[in-house]
N, C-alpha and C positions, 0 to 999 in steps of 0.2 A: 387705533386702539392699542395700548400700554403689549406688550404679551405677558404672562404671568412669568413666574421665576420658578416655575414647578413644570412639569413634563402636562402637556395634553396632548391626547391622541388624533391624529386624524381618520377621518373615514377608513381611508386606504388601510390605514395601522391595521385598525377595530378589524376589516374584515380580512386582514392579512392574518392575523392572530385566531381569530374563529376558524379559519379555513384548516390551520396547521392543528387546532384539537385533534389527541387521538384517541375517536372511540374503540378503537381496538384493546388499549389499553384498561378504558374506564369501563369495559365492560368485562373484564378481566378481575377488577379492585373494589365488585361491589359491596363486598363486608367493609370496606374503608380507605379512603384516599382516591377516589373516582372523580370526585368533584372539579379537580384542577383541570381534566381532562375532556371534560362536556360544557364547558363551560366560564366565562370572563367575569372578571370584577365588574362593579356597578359602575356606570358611566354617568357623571354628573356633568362634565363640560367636556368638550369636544372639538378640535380641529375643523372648521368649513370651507374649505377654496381662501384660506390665510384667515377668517374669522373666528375670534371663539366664542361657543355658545355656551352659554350656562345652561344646565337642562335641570329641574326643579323636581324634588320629589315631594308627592301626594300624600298627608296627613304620613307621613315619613315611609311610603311605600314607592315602590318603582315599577316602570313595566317592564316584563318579561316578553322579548324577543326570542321565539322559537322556532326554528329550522331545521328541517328534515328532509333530506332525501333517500334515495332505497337502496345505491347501487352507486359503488366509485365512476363508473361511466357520468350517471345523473350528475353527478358532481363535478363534472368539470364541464358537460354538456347540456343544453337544453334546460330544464327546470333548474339551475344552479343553485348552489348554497350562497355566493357573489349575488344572486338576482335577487335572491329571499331577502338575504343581508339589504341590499342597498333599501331596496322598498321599506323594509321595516323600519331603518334606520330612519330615513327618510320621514316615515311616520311623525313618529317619535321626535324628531326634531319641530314639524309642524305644530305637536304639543305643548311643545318643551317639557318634556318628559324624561327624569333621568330612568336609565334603562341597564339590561342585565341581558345579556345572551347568554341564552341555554340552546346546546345543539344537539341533535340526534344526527346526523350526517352519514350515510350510509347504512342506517338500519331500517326496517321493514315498519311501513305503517302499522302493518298487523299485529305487532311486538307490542306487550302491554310496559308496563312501570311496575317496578319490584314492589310484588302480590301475589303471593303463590295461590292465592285461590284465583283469582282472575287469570292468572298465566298458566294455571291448568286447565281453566274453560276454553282460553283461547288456542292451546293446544290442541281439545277436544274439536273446537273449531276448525282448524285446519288441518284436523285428519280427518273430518266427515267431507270437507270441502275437496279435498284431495282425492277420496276415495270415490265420490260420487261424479268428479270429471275421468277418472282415469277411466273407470268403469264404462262410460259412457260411450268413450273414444276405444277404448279396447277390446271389452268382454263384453260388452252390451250384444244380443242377439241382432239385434240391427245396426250394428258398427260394419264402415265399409273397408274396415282392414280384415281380411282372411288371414288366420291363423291357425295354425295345427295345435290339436289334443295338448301334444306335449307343450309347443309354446304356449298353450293356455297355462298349462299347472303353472310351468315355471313363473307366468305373470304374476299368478292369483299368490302362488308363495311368495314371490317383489311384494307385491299389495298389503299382504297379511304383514309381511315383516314391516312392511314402510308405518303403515297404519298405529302396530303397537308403537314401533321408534317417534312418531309423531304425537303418540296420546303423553308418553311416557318421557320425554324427553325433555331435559330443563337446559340445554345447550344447542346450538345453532351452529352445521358445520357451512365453514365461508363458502363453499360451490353451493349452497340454496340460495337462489335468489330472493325478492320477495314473494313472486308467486308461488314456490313450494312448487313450482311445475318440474322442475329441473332433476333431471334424475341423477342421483349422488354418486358418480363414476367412480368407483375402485382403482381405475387408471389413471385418474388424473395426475400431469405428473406434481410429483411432491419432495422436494428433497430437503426436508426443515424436520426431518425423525417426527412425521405423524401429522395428521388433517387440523387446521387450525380452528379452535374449538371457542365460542366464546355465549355469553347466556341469552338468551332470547330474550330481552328487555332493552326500554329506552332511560340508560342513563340521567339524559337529558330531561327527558322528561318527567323522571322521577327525585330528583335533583328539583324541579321548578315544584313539582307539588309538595315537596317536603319543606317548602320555605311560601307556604301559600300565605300566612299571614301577614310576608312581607311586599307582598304583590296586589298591586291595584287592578293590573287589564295584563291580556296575554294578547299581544301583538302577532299576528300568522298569515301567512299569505292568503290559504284557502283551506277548508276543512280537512280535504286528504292529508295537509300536513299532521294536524293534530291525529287523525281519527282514521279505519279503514271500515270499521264496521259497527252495526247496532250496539252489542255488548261494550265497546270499548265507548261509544258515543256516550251508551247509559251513563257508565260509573262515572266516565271525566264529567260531561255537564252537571251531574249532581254536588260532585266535589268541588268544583268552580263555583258553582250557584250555593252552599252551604259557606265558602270563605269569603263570597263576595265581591266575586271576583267577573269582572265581564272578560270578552271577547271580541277583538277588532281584527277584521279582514282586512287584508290592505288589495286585494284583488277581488274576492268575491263577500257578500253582507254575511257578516254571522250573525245578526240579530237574535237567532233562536237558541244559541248558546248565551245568554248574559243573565245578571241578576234579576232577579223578579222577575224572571219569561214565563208570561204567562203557557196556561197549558196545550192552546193552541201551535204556538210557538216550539214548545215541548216537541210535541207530537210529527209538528211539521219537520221540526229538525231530525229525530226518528226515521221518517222515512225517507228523508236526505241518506241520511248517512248507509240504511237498509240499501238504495240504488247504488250507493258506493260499492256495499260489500257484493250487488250484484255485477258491478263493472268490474270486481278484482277476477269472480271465481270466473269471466270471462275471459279474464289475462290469463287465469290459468291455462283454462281449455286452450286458447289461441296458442300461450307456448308448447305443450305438451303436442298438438297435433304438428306446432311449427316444427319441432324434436324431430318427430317420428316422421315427416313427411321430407325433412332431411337428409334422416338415417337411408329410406326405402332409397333415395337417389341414391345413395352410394358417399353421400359426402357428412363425414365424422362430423359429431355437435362440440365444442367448446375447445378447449385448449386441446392442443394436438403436441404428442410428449417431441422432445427435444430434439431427436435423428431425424423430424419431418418437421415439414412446412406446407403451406396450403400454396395452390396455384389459385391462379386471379378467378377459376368459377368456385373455389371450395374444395376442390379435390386435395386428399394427402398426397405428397411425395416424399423421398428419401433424402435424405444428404445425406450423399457419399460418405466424406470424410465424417462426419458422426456414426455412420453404421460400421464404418470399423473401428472407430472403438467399442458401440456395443459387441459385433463381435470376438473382440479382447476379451472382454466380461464374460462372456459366455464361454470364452475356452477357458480362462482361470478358472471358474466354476467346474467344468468337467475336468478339472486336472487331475493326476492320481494322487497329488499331493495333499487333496482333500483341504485346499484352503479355504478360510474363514474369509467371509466379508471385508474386516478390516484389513487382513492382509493381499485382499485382493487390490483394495482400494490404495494401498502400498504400494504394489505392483506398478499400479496405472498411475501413479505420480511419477517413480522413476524411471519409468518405461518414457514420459510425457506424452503421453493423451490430456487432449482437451477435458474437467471436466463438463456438467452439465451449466453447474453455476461457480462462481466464483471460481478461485486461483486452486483449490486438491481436489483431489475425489477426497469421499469420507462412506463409512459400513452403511451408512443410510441410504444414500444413493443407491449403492452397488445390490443392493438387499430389494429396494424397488425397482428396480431394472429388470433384474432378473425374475421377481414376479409379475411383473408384466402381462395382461393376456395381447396388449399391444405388438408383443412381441409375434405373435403368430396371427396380427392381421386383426382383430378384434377388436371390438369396442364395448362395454359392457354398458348398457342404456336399458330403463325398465323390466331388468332380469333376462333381458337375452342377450347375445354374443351377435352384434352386426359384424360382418365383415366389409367392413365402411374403410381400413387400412392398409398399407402394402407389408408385406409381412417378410419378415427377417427367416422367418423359421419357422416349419409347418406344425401342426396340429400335434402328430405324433410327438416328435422331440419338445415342442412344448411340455406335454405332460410328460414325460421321461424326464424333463428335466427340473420340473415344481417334485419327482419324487426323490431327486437326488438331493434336491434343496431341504427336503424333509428331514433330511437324515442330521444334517446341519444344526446346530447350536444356537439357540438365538441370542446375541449379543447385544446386550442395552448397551444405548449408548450415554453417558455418563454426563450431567447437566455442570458446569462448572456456578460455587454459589456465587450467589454478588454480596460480596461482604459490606456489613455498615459501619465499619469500624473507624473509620473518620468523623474529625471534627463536625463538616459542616454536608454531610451526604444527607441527600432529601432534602435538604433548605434552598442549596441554589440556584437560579432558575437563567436561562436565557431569554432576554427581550427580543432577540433579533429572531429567531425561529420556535418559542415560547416550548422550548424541552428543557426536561430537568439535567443539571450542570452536575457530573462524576467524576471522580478521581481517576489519575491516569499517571501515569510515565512516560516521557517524552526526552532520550538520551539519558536519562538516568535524574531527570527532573521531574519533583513530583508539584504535579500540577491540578487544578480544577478547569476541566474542559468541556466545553459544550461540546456531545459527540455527535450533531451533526457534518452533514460530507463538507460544509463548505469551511468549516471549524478544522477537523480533523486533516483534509488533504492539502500539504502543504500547495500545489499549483493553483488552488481554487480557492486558499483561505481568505474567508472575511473577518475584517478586521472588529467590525462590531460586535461580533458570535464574542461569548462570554469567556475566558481566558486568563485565568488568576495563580499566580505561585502559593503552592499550600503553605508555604512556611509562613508567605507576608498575612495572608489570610489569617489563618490560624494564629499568630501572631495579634491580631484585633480585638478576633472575635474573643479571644482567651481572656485580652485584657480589657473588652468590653462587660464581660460575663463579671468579671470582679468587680467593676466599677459600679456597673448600673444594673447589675443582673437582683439585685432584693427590689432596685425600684419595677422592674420590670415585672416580679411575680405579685408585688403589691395592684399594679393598675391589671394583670389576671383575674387575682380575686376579688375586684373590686369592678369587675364588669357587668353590667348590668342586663347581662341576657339571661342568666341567672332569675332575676324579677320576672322578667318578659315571658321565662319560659312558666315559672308558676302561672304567669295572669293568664297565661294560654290552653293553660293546663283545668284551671278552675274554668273557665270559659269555655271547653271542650265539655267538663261535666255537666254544667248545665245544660249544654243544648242536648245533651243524649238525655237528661232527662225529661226535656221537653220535647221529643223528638215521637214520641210513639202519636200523640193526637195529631200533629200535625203530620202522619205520616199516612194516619186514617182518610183525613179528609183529601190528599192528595190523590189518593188511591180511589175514592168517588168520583171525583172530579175527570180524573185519565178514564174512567170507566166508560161515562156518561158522553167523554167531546170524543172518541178514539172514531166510530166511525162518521161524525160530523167531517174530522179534518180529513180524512179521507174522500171523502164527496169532494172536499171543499178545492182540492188539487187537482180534479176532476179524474178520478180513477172509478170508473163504469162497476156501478154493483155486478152487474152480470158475468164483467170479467171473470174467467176462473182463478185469476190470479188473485181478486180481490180479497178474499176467505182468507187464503195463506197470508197475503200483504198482514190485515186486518188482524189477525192471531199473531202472529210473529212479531210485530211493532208493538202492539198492546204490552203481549207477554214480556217482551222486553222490557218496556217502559216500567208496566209495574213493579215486575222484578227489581229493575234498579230501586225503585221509591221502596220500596221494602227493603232493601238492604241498605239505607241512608243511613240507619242507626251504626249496623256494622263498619259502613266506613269511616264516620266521626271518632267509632271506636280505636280502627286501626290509626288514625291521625295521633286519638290522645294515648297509645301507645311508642308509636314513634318521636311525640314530645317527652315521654317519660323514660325515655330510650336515649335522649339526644341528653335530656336532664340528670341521666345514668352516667353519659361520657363524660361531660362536664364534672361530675365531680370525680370519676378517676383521674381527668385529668390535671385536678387540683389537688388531689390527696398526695402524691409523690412531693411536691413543694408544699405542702405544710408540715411533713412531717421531719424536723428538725429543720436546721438552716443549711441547706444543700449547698449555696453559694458559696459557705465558709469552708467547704470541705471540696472546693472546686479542685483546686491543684492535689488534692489525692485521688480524684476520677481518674481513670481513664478514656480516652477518648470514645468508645463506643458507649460510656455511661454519660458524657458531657453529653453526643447528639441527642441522648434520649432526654433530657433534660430541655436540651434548644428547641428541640421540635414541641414541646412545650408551652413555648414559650414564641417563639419566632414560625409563624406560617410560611412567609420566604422572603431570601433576598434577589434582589434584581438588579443586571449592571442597565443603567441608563442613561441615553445619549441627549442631553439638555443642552442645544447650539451645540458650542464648540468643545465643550467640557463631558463628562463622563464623571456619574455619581452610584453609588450603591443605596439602592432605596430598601429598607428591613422596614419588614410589616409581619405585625403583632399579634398573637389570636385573641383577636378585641373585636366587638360589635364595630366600636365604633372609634374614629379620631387613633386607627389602627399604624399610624407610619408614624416612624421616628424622622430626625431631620437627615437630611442626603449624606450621605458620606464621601466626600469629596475623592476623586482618583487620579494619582499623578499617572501619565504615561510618557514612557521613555522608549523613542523608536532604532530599533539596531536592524536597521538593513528592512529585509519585508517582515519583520519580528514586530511584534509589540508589544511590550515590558508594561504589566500595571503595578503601582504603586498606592497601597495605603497609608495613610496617617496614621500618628500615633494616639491612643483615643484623645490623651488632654489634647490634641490639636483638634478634633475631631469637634471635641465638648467645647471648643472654645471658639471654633467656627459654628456650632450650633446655636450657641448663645448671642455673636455676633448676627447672627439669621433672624432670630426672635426679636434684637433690641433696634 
């Protein structure tokens, strides 16, 4: 078979490139620009063991492959994002189905999709689920741990504080796992100036249902990917089931998630999902006691700060040579010279002390050190002070020395901005490790550099990572912008998502106004089978669990049916939201001819203009040649033709070279004819 004259991916690529997403990031960018980072372009043909498949999309819809897992560990181990991928993928080929990965990859099942009324119930959720294990394991009157008066209060104030931070909290700090079991250490060490904060939601997943009309089936392993509990089960299968949307397990059946499930179906998947949320609030328990029954040994939970190390049962011990440089730290701190932070951390560069991370100390480090309760042997877990550590300094001088530190100055530490003042910042993208490509100096050459390690460090650089001279760039891209830059706003405004979005839009209003009878009758219906399907999975009326099971799945189920109207609602405000961007981002190009007035821009008003206009460009490796693919903010027929890349090798260097456009236009023309 021929191979195409266009790049096709292989498997390996597809899940080389899913794996490198960073939700860190897109969950950082959720007012705008997240999407690059949860998630891949649509895949219509595809690289197979050297065959290519054409994969076919369904009355012009595609499936959506979703993956999730809870914890960077999960991700490289056991339930893998590689496992999910291959099976799905796999799927999906069996279809012939062209397909679209959306990832959630290290966020919490529990985590809803940006909805702040749902993401506050589901907060509400995991503070009564929180509260009701701790309680059990701690303060309950028949708990088998003995604790004193005083350690009670101090718990029950952890509790009270944890509880509000939990109801009231619209950010996720990275040391919570997904079970919320994990007690938020004050010691952990940290030397990045502050706890890394990012929002309790699944990108990924909010990303695939804001593009639900263009999705036929949702491809997933097993329900825990999508779902952890009742409430989250409600709202998704209703919103799936209203777009028409099914569900395929590639491990376990999801029949009771798909179109037209009947109510049985319904229900049954309810209390699927209800034993789910009762196997998490088990994880909890399990870790929480796993916590504490670690602590009582004597051997510290989680990351243990940088002067120790664990021996092979768990135990903390010292390194020497790191304890003297903490205590450097701590004699500049007592000094009579009454030194700052920063200039402590001064000291200890020219002094050369190792620091903790990289090649300086810096006022952040030295500022966390010294408050330390580590430092006198401690651990802070559930609101008390285990002495689980070997201790630098006792209890006294401890606190003698947090009052000396009081007296102290607190000195922000000062964020350097990332400027946009370049041509082509934000647009350029790396294929070889899928990050976006930044301006840089290198000898005094300004350059466009993919700043990953294997780009950046000259002993490990790879040749493919992205690596372009701003001048020949910008040089192109200037005199593409005059050339083709009216045709390019003309086929903007003449896109037709624009149509798509009105007909989605009328099409949303009808069904909310058809929505209240059909909402009645469903609401009978769930009334009437709720405790048939329960019989039906053989759960014992007499059980005492039965009442609770039977109220608790009802109430949910209706619940969701009753709030069907309000999520069509929030849909047809998110289409009139998207129908909002769309035309800002055409209003700047119709008002006047921008193009003609190109060369009196300046560079940070050209980018704003290209990001416009161009979503990104990417170097790409087709055999033996090297092209520049630009792609377009267009629905559809979004890529212009390749941009051909000469490269000229000096030593382990590699020089690329652009054409000049007429060469460019005249090799694109030769491509077409």
């Amino acid at each position: 078979m021929a191979q195409p004259d266009y790049y096709v991916p292989s498997i390996d690529a597809i899940i080389k490139q899913a794996k490198a997403l960073k939700l860190s990031l897109a969950t950082q960018l959720m007012n705008g620009g997240f999407e690059e980072h949860c998630s891949l372009p649509i895949v219509k043909s595809l690289n197979d063991g050297g065959h290519v498949v054409d994969l076919e999309l369904i009355d012009g819809k595609y499936a959506a492959i979703y993956v999730r897992v809870s914890t960077d560990k999960q991700r490289e181990d056991g339930w893998s994002v590689e496992d999910q991928l291959r099976r799905n993928i796999a799927h999906c080929i069996r279809k012939q189905w062209a397909f679209k990965i959306y990832s959630d990859q290290t966020l919490s099942g529990s985590y809803a999709w940006l909805d702040s009324e749902l993401q506050k119930k589901m907060a509400k959720d995991r503070a009564l689920r929180y509260k009701q294990t701790f309680t059990k394991i701690f303060l309950d009157d028949a708990s088998p741990m003995k604790i004193t008066s005083s350690q009670r209060r101090q718990m029950e104030e952890f509790l009270d504080k944890k509880i509000v931070d939990l109801e009231e909290a619209t950010v996720d700090f990275s040391d919570e796992n997904e079970t919320g079991a994990t007690e938020y250490d004050d010691d952990k060490p940290d030397y990045t100036g502050g706890r890394h904060r990012k929002l309790k939601v699944r990108p990924g997943l909010t990303l695939l249902l804001s593009n639900d009309q263009r999705i036929h089936t949702v491809v997933v392993t097993d329900l825990s990917r999508l779902c952890r509990s009742t409430t989250l089960f409600g709202e998704l299968g209703r919103i799936l089931a209203d777009a028409d949307i099914s569900v395929e397990g590639t491990i376990e059946r999801l029949d009771y998630i798909k179109r037209d499930a009947d109510m049985a179906h319904g229900l049954q998947g309810a209390v699927f999902s209800w034993f789910a949320a009762i196997k998490l609030q088990e994880v909890v328990a399990n870790a929480i006691r796993g916590i504490s029954q670690m602590l009582m040994n004597g051997r510290p939970h989680g990351q243990v700060t940088f002067w120790m190390e664990r021996n092979d049962d768990g135990f903390a011990h010292l390194i020497e040579e790191r304890v003297r440089a903490v205590r450097r730290v701590i004699e500049l701190a007592w000094s009579p010279e009454n030194l700052g932070y920063r200039e402590i951390a001064y000291r200890m560069n020219k002094e050369g002390w190792q620091p903790p991370r990289g090649s300086r100390w810096n006022g952040v480090a030295i500022r966390t050190i010294l408050r330390r309760k580590n430092l006198m042997g401690a651990q802070t877990i559930f609101g008390l002070d285990w002495p689980v550590l070997p201790a630098i300094i006792d209890a006294y001088d401890y606190d003698r020395l947090q009052q000396h530190l009081a007296t102290k100055s607190e000195e922000p530490i000062k964020k350097s901005a990332y400027s946009t003042g370049y041509l082509l910042t934000g647009i350029l993208r790396c294929s070889a490790c899928n990050t976006t490509v930044r301006f840089t100096t290198n000898s005094g050459v300004e350059i466009y550099l993919c700043q990953c390690e294997k780009s950046v460090r000259e002993e490990t650089r790879d040749k493919r990572h992205f690596r372009l001279l701003r001048q020949d760039a910008d040089r192109f891209f200037n005199d593409l912008m005059r050339s083709y830059g009216r045709n390019m706003v003309k086929r903007i405004q003449e896109d037709p998502l624009r149509q798509r979005l009105l007909d989605e839009i009328g099409e949303l209003n009808e069904q909310v106004k058809g929505q209240q009878s059909l909402r009645q009758e469903r609401i009978s219906a769930a009334t009437s089978q709720a405790q048939s399907t329960l019989a039906n999975i053989a759960i014992n009326p007499e059980n005492p669990q039965f009442e609770i099971m039977l109220q608790q799945i009802t109430t949910t189920l209706l619940n969701g049916m009753c709030q069907t109207q309000h999520a069509l609602e929030q849909r047809l405000r998110m289409k009139r939201a998207d129908l909002d961007r769309l035309d800002q981002t055409e209003r700047p190009l119709t008002t006047g001819d921008r193009i003609a007035q190109w060369d009196q821009m300046d560079d940070r008003a050209k980018n704003r203009i290209m990001r416009q206009l161009i979503s990104q460009v990417t170097l790409l490796e087709i055999g033996a040649n090297e092209v520049l693919e630009i792609r377009l903010n267009l629905t559809d027929d979004n890529v212009m033709p390749h941009v051909p890349v000469n490269r000229e090798y000096r030593g382990r260097q590699v020089r690329r070279r652009l054409p000049s456009v007429a060469e460019y236009i005249a090799h694109a023309y030769a491509l077409t004819t």
